[in-house]
C-alpha positions as CSV (number, residue, x, y, z in Angstrom):
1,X,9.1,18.1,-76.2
2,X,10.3,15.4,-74.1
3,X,12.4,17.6,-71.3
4,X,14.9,14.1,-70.5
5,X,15.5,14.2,-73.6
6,X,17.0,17.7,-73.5
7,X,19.7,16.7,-70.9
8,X,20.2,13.3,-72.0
9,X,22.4,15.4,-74.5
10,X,24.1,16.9,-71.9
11,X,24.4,14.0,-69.3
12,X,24.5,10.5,-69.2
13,X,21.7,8.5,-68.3
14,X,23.2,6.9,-65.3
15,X,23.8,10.7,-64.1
16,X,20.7,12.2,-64.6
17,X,18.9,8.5,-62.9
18,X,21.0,9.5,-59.7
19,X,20.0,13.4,-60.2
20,X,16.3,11.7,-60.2
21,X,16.8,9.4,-57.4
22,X,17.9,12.5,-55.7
23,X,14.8,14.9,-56.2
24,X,12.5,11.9,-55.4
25,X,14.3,10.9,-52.0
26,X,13.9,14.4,-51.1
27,X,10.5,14.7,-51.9
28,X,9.3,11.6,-49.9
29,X,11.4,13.3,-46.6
30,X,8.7,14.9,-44.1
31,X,11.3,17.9,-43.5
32,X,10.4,18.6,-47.1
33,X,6.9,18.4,-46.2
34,X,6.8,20.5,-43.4
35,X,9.0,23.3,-45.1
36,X,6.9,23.4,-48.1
37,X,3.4,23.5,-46.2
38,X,5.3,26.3,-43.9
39,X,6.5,28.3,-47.3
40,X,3.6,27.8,-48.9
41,X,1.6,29.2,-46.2
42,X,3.4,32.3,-45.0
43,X,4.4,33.2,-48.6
44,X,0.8,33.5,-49.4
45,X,0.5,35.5,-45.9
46,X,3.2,37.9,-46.5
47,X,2.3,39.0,-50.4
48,X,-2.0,39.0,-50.0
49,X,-2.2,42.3,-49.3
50,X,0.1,43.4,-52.5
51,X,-1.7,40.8,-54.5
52,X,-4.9,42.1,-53.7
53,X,-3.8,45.1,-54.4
54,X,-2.9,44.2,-58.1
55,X,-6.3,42.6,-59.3
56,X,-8.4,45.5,-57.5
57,X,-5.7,47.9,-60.1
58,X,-6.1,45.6,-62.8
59,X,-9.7,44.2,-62.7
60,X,-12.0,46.8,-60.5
61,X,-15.0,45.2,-61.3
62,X,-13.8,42.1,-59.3
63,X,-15.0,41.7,-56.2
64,X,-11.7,41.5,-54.4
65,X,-13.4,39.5,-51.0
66,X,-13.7,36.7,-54.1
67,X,-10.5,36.8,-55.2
68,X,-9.0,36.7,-51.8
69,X,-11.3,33.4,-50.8
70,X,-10.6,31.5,-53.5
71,X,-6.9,32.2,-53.1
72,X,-7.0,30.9,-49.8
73,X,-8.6,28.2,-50.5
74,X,-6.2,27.4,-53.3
75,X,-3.4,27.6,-50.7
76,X,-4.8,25.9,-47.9
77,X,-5.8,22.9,-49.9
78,X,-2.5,23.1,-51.3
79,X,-0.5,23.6,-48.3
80,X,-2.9,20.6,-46.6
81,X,-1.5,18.4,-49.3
82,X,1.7,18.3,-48.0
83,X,1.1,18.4,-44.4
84,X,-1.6,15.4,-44.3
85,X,1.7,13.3,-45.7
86,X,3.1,13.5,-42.5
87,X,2.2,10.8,-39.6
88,X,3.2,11.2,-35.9
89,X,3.1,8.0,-35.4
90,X,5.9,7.0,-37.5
91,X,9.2,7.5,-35.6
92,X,11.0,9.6,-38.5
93,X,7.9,11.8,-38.8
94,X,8.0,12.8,-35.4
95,X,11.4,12.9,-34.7
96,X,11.6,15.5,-37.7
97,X,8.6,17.7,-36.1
98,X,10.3,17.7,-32.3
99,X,14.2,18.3,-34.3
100,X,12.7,21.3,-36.7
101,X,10.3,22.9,-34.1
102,X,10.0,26.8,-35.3
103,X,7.9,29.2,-35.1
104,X,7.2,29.7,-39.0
105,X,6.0,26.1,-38.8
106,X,3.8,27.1,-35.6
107,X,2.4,29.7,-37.0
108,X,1.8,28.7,-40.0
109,X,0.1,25.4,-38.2
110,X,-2.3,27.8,-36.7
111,X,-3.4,29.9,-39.1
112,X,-3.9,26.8,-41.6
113,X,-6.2,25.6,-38.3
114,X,-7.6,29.0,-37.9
115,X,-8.3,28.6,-41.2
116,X,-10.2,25.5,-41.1
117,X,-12.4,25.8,-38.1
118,X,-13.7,28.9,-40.2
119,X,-15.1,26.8,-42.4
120,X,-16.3,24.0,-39.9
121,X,-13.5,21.1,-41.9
122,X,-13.1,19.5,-38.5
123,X,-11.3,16.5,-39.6
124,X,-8.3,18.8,-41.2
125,X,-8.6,20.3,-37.2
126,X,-8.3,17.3,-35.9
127,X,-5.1,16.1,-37.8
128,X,-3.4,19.5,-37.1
129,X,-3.9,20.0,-33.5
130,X,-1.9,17.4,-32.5
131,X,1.1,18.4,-34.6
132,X,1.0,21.8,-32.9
133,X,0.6,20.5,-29.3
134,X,3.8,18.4,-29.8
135,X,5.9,21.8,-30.9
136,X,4.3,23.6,-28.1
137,X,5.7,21.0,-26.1
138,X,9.4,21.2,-27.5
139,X,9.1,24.7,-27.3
140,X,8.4,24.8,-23.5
């Protein structure tokens, strides 16, 4: 099932081009980077516990410390994917990351790089750092 098909019925193509045009501008924005490493991050954070919670109900013979590391690595990886779009270098990037400096984005920042000193993944240290340094910095 072809899902353009579906609201080429409903729509005309030059409509649902612009719709497109839309989604993909959006998407290539580092605001929308940074919110969706931030919401990606502390929606895993906030809903672990309950989560865990459900498998160990569901699945006792699980051992739940597997279940929880391999969802944080699933969301850290994930979460990473985003953030590593982002380059302070580039004028837009950083203007966005000194204009939408918050605390969900710090914090999330620091426990993706608590994270990955944990497991000794320098290089993803390396890249975040500076990113928090320049909110601490617009925060002060």
């Amino acid at each position: 099932m072809d899902i353009n098909k579906i609201f080429e019925l409903f729509e005309n193509n030059e409509t649902l081009n612009a719709k497109k045009q839309v989604f993909k501008d959006i998407n290539e924005h580092p605001l929308f980077w940074i919110n969706m490493f931030t919401r990606i991050i502390l929606n895993y954070t906030n809903s672990k516990s309950a989560h865990l919670t459900l498998f160990k109900t569901i699945f006792p013979d699980l051992d739940i410390n597997d279940i929880s590391n391999a969802g944080e690595y699933i969301i850290y990886t994930r979460s990473y994917v985003f953030l590593k779009r982002l380059d302070i270098k580039r004028e837009l990037d950083l203007q966005v990351i000194q204009n939408n400096t918050n605390p969900e984005f710090l914090v999330a920042l620091e426990l993706s790089l608590s994270y990955y000193e944990k497991y000794e993944e320098y290089e993803k240290c390396t890249f975040i750092l500076p990113i928090i340094n320049i909110i601490k910095d617009n925060l002060s």
